[in-house]
C-alpha positions as CSV (number, residue, x, y, z in Angstrom):
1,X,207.4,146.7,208.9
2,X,205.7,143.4,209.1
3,X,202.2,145.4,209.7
4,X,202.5,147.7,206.6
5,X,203.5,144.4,204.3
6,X,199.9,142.9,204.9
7,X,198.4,145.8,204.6
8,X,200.0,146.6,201.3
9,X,199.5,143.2,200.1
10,X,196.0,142.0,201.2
11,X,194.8,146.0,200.1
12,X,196.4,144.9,196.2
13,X,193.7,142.2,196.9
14,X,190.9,144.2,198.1
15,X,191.0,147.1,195.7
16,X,191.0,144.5,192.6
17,X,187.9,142.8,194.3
18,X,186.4,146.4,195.1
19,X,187.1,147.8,191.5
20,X,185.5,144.9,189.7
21,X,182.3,145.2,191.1
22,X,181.9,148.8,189.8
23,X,180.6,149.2,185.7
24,X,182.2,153.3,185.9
25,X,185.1,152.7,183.9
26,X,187.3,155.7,185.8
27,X,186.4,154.1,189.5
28,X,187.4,150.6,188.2
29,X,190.6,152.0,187.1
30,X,191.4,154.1,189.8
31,X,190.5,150.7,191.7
32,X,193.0,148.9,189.7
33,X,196.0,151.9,189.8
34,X,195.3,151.3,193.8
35,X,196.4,148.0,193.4
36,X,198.7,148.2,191.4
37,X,200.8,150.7,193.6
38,X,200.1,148.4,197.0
39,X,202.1,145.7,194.8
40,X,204.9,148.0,194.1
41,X,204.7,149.0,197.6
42,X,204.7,145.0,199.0
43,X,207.8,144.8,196.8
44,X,209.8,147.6,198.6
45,X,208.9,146.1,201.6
46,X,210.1,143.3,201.0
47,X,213.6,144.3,199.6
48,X,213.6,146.5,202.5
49,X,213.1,143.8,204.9
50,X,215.8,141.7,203.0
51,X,218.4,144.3,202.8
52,X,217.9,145.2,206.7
53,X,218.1,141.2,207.3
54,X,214.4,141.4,208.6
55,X,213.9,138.0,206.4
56,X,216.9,136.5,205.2
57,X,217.6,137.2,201.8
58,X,216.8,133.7,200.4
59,X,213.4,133.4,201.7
60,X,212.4,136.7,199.8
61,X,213.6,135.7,196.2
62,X,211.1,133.6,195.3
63,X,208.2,136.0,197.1
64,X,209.7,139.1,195.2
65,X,209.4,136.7,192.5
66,X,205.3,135.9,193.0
67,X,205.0,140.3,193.7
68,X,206.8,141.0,190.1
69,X,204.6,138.4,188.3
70,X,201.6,140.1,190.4
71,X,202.6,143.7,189.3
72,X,202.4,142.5,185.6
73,X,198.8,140.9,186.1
74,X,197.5,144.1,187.9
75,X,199.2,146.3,185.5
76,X,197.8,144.4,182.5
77,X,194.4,144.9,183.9
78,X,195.4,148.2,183.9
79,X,195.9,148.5,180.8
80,X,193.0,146.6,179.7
81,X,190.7,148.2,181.3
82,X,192.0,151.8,179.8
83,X,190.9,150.6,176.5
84,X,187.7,148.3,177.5
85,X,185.1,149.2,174.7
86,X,182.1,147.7,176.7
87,X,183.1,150.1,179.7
88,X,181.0,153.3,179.1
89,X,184.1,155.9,179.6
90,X,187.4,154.1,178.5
């Protein structure tokens, strides 16, 4: 369980970093909706990990916290980046 939150979490990290470097507005995104779904995915883990008393339930608040305000950001990159008008196919 441990193993599969890094992942999810460093890759929501990676693909933003990966996606930016490309100017083909549809490899960005797909970059971005990457991300976004390894930060929905951290969050599961993490309530799964709470609920199974993996990490007591305390410690994970304020985390969960951090991954909902990080779902937002990616999201609104998303978002921005669907309607970009100096990105060739938005």
């Amino acid at each position: 369980m441990f193993d599969q939150l890094r992942r999810a979490a460093l890759s929501v990290r990676l693909n933003i970093a990966e996606g930016y470097s490309f100017t083909n507005t549809p490899t960005y995104r797909r970059h971005l909706s990457t991300a976004y779904g390894s930060a929905v995915e951290t969050g599961e883990v993490l309530d799964h990990a709470a609920a199974t008393g993996a990490i007591p339930a305390t410690e994970v608040a304020s985390v969960l916290e951090l991954n909902l305000r990080c779902r937002k950001l990616t999201l609104g990159l998303l978002l921005a980046a669907k309607r970009d008008p100096r990105r060739p196919d938005s």
